[in-house]
DSSP file (Angstrom, degrees, kcal/mol; ACC not computed):
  #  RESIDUE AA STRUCTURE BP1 BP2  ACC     N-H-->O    O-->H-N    N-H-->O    O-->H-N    TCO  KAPPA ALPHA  PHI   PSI    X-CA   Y-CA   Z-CA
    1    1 A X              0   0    0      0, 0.0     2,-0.2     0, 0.0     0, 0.0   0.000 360.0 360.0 360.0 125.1  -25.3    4.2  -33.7
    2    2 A X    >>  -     0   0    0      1,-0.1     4,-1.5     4,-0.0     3,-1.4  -0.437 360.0-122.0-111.9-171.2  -24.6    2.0  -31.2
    3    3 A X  H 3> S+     0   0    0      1,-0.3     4,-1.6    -2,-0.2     5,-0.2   0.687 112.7  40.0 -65.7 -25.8  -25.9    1.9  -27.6
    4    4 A X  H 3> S+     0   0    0      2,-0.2     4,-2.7     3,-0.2     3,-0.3   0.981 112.9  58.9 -68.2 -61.3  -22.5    2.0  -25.7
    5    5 A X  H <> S+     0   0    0     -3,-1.4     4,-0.7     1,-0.3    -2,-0.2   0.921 111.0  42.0 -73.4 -69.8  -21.4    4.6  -28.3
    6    6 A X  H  X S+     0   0    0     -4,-1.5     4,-2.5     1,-0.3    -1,-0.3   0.735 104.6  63.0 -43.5 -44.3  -24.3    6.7  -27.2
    7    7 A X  H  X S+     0   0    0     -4,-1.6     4,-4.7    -5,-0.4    -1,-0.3   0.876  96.5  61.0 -58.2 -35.6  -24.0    6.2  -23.6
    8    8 A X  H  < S+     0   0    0     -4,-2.7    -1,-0.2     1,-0.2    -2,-0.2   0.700 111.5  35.3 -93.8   3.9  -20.8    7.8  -23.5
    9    9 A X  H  < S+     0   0    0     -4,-0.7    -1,-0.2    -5,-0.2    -2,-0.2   0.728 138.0  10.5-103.3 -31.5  -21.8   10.8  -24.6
   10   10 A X  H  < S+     0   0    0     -4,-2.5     2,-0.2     2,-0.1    -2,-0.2   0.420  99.3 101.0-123.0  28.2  -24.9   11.3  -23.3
   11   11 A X  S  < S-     0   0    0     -4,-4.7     2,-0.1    -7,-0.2    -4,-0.0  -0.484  86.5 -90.6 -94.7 177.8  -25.2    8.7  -21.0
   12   12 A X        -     0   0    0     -2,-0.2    -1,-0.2     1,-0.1     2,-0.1  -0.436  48.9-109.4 -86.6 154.9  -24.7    9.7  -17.3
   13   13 A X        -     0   0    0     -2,-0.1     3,-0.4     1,-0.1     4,-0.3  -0.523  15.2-128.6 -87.4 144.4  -21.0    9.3  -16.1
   14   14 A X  S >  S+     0   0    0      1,-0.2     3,-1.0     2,-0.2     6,-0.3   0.730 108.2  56.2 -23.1 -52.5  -19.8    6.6  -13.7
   15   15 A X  T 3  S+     0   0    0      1,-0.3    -1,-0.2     5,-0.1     5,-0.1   0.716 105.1  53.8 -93.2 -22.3  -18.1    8.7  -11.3
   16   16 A X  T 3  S+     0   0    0     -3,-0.4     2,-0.5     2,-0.0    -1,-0.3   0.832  86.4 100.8 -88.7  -9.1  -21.7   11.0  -10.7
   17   17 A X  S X  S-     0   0    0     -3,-1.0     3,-1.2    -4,-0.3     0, 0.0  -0.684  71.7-148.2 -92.0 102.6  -23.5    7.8  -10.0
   18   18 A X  T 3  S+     0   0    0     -2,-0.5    -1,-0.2     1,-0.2    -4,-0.0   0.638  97.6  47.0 -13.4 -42.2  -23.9    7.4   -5.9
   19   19 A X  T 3  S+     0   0    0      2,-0.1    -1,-0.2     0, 0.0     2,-0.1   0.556  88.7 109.9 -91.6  -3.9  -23.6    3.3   -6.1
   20   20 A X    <   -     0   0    0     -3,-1.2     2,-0.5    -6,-0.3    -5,-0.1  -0.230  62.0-143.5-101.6 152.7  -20.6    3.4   -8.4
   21   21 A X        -     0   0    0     -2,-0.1     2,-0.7    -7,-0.0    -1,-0.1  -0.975   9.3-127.9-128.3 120.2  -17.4    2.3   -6.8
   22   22 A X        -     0   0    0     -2,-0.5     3,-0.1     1,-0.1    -7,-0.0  -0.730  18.1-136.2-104.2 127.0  -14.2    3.7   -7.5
   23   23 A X        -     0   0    0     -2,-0.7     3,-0.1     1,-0.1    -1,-0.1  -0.081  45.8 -80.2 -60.8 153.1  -11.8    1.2   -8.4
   24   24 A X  S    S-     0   0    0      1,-0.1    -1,-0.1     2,-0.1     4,-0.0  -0.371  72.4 -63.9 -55.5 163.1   -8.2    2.0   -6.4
   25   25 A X    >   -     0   0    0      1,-0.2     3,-1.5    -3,-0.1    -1,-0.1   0.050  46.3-127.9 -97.0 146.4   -6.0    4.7   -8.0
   26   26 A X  T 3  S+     0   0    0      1,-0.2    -1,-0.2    -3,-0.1    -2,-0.1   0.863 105.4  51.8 -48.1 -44.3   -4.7    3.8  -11.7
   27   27 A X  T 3  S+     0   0    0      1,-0.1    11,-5.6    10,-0.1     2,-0.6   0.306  80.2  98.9 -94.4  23.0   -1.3    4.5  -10.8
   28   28 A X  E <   -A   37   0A   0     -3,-1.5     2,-0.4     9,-0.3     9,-0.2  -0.919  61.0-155.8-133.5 111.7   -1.0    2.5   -7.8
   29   29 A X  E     -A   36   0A   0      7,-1.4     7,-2.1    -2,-0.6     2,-0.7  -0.657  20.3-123.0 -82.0 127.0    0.9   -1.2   -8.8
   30   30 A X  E     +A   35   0A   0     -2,-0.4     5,-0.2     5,-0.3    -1,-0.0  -0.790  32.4 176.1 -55.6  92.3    0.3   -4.1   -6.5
   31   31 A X        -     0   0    0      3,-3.1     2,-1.1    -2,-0.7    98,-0.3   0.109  52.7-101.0 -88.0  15.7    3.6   -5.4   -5.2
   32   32 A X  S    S+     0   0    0      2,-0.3     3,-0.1     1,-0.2    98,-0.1  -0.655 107.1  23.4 138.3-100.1    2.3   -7.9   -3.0
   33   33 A X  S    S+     0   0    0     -2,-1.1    81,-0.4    96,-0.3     2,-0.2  -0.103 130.6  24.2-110.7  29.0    2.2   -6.7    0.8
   34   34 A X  S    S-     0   0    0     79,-0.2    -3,-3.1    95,-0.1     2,-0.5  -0.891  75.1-112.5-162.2 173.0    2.2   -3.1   -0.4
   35   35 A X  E     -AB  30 112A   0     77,-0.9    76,-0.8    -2,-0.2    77,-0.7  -0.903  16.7-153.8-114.1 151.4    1.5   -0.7   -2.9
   36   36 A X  E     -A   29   0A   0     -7,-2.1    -7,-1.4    -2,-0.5     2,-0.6  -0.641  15.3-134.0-137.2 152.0    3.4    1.2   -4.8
   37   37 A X  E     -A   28   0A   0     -2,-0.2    -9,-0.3    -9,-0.2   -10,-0.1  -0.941  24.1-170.7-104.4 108.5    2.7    4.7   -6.5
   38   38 A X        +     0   0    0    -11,-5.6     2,-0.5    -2,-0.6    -1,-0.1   0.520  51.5  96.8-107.7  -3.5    4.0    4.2  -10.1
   39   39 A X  S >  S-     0   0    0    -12,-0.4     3,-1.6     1,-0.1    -2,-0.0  -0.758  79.4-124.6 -93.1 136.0    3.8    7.8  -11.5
   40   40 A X  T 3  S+     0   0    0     -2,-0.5    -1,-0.1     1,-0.3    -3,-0.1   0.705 112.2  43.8 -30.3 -62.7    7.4    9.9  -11.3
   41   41 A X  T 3  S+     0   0    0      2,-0.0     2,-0.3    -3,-0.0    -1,-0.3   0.606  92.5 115.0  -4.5 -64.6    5.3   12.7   -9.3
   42   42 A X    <   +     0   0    0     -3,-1.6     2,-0.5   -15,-0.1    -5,-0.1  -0.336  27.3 155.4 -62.2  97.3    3.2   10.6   -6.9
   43   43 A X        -     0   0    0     -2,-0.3     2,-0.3    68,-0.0    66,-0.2  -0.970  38.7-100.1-131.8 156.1    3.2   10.4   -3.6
   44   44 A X        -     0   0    0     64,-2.0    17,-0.1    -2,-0.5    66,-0.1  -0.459   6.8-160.8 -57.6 102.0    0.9    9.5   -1.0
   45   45 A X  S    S+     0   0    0     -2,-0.3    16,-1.9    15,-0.1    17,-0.4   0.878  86.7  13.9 -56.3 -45.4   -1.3   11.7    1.2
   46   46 A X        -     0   0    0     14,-0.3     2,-0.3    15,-0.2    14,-0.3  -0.379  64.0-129.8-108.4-174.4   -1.8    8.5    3.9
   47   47 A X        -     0   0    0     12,-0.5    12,-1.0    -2,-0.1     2,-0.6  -0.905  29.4-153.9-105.8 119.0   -0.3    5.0    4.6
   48   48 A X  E     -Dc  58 112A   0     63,-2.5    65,-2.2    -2,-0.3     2,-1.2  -0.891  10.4-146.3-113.3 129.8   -3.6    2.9    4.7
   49   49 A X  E     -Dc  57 113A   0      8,-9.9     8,-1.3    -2,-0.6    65,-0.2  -0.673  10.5-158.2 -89.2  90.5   -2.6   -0.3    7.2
   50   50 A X  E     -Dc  56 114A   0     63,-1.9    65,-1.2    -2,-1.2     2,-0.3  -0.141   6.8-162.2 -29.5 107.2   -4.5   -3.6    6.0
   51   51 A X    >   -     0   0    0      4,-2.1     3,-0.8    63,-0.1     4,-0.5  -0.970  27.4-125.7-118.0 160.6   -4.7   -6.1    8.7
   52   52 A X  T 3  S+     0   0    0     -2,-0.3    -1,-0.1     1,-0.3    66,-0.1   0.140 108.4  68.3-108.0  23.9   -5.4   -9.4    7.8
   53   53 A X  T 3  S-     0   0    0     64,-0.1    -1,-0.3     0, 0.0    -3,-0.0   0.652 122.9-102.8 -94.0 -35.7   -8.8   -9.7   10.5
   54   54 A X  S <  S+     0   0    0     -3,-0.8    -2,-0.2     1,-0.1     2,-0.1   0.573  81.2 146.3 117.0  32.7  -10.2   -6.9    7.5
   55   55 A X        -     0   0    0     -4,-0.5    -4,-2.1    -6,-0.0     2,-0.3  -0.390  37.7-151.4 -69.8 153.1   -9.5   -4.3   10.3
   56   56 A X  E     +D   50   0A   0     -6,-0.2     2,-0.3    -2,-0.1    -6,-0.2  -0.942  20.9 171.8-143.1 127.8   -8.3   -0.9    8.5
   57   57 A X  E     -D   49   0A   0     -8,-1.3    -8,-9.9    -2,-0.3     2,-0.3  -0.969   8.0-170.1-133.5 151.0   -5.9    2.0    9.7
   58   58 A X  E     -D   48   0A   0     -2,-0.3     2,-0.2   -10,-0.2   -10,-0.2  -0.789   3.5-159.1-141.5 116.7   -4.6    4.7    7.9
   59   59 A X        -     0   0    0    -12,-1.0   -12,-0.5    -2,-0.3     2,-0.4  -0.575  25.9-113.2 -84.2 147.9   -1.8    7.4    8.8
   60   60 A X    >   -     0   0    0    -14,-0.3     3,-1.4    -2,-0.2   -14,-0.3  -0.644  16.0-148.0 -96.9 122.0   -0.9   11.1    7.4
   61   61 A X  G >  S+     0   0    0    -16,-1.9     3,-1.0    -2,-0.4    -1,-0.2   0.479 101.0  72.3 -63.1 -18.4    2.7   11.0    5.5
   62   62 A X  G 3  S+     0   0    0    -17,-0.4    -1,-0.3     1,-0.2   -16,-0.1   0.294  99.4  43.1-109.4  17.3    2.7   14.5    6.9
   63   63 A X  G <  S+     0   0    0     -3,-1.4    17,-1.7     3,-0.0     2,-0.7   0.009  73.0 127.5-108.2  41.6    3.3   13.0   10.4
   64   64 A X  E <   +E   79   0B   0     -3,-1.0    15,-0.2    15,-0.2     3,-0.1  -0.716  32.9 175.4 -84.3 130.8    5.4   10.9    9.8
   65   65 A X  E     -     0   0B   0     13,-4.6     2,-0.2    -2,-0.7    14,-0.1   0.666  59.8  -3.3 -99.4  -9.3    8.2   11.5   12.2
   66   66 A X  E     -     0   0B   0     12,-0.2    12,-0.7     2,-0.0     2,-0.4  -0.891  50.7-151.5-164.2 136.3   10.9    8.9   11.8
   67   67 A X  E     -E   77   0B   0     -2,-0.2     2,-0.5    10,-0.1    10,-0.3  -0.794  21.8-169.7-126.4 106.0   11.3    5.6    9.7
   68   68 A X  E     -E   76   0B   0      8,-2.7     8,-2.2    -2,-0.4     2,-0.4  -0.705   5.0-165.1 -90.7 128.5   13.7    2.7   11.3
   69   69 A X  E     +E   75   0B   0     -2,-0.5     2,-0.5     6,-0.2     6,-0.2  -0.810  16.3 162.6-109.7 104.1   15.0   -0.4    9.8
   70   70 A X  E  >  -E   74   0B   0      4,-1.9     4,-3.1    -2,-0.4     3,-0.3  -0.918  30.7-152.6 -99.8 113.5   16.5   -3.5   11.3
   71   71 A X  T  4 S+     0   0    0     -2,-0.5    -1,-0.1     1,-0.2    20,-0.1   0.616 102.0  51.4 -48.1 -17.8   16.8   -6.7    9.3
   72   72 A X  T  4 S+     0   0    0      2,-0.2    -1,-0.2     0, 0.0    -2,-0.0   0.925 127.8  18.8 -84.9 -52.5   16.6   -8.6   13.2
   73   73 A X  T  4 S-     0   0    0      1,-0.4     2,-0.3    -3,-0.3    -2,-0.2   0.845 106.3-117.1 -92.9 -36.9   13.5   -6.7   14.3
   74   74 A X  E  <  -E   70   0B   0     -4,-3.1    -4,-1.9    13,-0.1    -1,-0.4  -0.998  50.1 -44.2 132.8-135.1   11.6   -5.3   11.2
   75   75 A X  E     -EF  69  86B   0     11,-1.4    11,-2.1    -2,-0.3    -6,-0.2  -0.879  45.0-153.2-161.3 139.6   10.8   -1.7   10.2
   76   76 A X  E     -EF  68  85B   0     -8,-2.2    -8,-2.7    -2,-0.3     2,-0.3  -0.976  10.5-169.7-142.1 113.3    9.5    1.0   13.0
   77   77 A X  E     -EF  67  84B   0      7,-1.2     7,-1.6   -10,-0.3     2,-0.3  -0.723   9.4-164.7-120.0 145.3    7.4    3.8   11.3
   78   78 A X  E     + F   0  83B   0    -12,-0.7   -13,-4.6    -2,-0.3     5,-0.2  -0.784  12.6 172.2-146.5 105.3    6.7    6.7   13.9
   79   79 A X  E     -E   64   0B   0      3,-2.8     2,-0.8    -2,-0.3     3,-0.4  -0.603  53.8 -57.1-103.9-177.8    4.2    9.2   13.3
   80   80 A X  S    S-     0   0    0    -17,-1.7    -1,-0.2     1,-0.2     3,-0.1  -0.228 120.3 -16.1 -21.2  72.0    2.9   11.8   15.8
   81   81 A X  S    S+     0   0    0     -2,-0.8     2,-0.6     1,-0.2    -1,-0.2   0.359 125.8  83.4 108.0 -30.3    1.7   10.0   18.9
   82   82 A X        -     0   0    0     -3,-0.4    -3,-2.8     2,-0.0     2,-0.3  -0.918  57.6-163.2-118.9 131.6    1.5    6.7   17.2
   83   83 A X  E     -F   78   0B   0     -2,-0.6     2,-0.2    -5,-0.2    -5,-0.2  -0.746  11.5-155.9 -96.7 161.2    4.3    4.0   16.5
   84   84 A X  E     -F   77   0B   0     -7,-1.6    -7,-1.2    -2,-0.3     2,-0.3  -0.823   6.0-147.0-150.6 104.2    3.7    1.2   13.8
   85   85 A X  E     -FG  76 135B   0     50,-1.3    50,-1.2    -2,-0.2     2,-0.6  -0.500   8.7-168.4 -75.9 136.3    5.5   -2.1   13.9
   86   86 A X  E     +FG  75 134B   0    -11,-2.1   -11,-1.4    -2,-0.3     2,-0.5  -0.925  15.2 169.2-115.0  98.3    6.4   -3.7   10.8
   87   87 A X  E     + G   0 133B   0     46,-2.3    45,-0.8    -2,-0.6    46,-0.5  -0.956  27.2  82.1-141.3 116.8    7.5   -7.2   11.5
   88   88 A X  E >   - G   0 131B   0     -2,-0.5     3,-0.5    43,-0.3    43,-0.2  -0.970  69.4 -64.1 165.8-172.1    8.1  -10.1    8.6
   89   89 A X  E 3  S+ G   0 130B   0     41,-0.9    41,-1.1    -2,-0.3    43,-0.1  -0.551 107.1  21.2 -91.8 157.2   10.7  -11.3    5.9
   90   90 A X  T >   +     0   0    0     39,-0.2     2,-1.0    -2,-0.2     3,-0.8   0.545  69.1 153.5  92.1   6.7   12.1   -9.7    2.9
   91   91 A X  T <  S+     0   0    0     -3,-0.5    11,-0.3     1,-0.2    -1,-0.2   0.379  78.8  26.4 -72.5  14.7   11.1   -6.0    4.5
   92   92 A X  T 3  S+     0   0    0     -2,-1.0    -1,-0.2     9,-0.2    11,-0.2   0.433  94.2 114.3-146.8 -37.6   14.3   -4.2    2.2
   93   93 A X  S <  S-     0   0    0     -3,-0.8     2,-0.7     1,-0.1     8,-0.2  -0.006  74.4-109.1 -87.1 165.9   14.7   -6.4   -0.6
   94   94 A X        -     0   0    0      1,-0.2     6,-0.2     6,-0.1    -1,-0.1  -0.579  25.3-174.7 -88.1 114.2   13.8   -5.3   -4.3
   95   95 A X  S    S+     0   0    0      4,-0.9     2,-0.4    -2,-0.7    -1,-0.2   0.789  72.9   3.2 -94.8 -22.8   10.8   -6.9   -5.4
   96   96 A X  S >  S-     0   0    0      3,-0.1     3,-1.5    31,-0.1     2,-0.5  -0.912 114.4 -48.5-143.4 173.8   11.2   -5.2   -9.3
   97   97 A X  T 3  S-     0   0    0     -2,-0.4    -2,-0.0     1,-0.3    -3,-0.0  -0.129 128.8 -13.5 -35.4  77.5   13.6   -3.2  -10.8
   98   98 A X  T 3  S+     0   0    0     -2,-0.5     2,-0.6     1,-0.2    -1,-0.3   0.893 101.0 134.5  88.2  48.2   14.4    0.1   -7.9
   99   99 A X    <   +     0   0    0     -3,-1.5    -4,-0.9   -63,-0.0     2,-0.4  -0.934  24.7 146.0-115.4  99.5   11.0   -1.2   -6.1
  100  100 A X     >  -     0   0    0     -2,-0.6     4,-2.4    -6,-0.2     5,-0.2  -0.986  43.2-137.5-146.2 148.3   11.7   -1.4   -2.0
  101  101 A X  H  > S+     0   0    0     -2,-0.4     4,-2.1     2,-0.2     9,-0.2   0.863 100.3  43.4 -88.4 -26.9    9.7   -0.8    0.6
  102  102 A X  H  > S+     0   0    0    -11,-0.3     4,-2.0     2,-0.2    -1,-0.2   0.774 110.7  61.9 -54.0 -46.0   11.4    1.0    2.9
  103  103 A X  H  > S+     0   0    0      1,-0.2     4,-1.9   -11,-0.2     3,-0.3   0.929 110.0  41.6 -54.2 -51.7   12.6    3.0    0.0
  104  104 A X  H  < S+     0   0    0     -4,-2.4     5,-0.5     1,-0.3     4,-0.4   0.939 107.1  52.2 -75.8 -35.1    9.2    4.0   -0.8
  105  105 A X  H >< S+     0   0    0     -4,-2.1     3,-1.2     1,-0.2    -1,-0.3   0.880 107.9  57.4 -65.5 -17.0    7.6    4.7    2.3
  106  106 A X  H 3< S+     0   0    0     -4,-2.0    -1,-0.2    -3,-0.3    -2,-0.2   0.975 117.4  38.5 -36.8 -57.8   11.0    7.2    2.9
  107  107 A X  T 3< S-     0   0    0     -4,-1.9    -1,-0.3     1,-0.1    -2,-0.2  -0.022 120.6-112.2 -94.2  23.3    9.7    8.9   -0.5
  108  108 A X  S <  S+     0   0    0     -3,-1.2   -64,-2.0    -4,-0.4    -3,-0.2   0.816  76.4 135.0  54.8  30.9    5.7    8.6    0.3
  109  109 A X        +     0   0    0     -5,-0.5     2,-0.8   -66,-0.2    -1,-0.2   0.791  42.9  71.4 -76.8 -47.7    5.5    6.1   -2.5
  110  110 A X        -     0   0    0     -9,-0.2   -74,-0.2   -74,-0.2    -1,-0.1  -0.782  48.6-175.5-100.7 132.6    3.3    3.3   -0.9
  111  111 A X        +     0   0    0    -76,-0.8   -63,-2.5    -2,-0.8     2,-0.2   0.517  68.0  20.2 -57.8 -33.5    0.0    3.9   -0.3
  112  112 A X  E     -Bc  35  48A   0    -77,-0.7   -77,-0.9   -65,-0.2     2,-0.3  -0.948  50.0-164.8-134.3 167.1   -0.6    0.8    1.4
  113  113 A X  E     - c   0  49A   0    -65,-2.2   -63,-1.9    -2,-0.2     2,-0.3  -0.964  15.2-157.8-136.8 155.5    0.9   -2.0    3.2
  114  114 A X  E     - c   0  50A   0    -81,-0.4    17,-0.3    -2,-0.3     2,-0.2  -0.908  15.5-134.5-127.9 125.0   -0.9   -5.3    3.9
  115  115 A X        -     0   0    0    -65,-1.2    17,-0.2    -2,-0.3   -27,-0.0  -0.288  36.5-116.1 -92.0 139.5   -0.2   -7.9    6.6
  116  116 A X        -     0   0    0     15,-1.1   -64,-0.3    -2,-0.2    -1,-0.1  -0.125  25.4-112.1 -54.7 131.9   -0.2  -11.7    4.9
  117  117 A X    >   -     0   0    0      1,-0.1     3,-1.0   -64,-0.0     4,-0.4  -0.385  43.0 -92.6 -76.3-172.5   -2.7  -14.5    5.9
  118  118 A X  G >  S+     0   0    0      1,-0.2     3,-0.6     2,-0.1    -2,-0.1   0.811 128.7  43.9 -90.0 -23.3   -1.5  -17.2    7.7
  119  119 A X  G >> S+     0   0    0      1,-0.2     3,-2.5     2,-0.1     4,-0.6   0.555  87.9  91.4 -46.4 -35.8   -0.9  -19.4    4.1
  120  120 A X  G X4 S+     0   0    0     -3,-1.0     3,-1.4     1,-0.3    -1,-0.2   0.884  82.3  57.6 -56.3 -41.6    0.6  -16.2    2.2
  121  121 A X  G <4 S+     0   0    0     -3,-0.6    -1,-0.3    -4,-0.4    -2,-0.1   0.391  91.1  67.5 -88.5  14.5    4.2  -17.5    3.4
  122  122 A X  G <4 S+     0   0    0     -3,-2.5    -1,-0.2     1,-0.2    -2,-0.2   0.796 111.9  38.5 -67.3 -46.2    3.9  -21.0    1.7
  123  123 A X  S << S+     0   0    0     -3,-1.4     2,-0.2    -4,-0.6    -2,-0.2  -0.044  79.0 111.4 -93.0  32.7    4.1  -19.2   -1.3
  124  124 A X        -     0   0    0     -3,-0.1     2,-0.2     4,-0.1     6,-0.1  -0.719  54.8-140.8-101.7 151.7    6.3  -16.4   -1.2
  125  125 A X    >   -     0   0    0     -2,-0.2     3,-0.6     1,-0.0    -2,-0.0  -0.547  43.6 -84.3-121.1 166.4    9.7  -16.7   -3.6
  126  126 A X  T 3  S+     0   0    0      1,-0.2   -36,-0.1    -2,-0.2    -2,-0.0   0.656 121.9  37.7 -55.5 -43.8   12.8  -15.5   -2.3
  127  127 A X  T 3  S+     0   0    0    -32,-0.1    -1,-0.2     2,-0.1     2,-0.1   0.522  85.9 111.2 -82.2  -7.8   12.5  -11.5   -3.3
  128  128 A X  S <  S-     0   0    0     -3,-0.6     2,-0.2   -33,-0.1   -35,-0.1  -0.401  76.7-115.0 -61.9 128.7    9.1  -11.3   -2.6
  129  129 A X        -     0   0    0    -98,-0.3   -96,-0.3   -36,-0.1     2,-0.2  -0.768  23.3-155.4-100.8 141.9    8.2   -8.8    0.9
  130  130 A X  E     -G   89   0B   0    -41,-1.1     2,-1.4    -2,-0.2   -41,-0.9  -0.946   9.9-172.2-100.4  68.6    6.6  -10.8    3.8
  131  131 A X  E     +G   88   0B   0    -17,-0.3   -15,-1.1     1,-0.2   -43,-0.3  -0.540  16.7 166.9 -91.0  87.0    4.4   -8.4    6.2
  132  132 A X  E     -     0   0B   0     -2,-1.4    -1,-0.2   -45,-0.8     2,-0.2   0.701  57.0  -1.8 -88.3 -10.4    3.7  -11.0    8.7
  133  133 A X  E     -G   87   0B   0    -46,-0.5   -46,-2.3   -48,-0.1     2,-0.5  -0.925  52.9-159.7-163.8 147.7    2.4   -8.8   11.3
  134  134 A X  E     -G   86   0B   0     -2,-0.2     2,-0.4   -48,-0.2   -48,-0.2  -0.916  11.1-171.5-152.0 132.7    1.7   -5.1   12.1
  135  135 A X  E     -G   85   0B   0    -50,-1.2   -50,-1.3    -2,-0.5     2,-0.2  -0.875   6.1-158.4-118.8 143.4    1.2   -3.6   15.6
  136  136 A X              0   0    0     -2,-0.4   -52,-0.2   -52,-0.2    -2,-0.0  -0.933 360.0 360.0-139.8 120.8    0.1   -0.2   16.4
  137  137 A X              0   0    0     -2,-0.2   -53,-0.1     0, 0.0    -1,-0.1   0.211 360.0 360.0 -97.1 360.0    0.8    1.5   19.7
């Protein structure tokens, strides 16, 4: 029998391990500058905000209180006590097949969004979302 074979039944499990690192959620697809929750079911407990200094913020979908979009200004997220500006290119358009950002974060879909280093927008192709900055007041 071999030694892999053996570990997984009686070797000790990943997940009980204290140094073990749990990879991000299985069902959560990498669109780019956000992420997207891919199972029918799934929606998000937080918004966790990336900034691109390696700063991290993260907000409760259950206070979120309003979600604005203007193609001039960006996209205005308002939770309890806090606003978050969303300010960059592409913030509406459909990066796959019924995949929007706006759409999701209406429906608690993305989990994350992340704002672009300064390079990101050399490469980005026409459908592609553009997070070029996010302030929070």
């Amino acid at each position: 029998m071999s030694d892999s074979l053996l570990d997984k039944y009686v070797g000790r499990r990943k997940e009980s391990d204290p140094t073990h690192v749990a990879p991000e959620a299985e069902g959560d697809e990498d669109c780019g500058a956000f992420g997207w929750l891919r199972g029918v079911r799934d929606r998000a407990v937080m918004l966790e905000v990336r900034h691109k200094d390696g700063r991290i913020s993260a907000f409760g979908y259950a206070w979120l209180d309003a979600v604005e979009f203007d193609p001039s200004t960006g996209l205005t997220l308002r939770f309890s006590g806090r606003t978050v500006k969303i300010t960059g290119g592409n913030l509406n358009s459909e990066v796959r097949p019924l995949i929007r950002l706006v759409d999701g974060i209406v429906r608690h879909r993305v989990s994350w969004i992340r704002e672009a280093d300064g390079s990101a927008g050399l490469v980005v192709d026409k459908n592609s979302v553009l997070i070029e900055e996010i302030e929070i007041e």
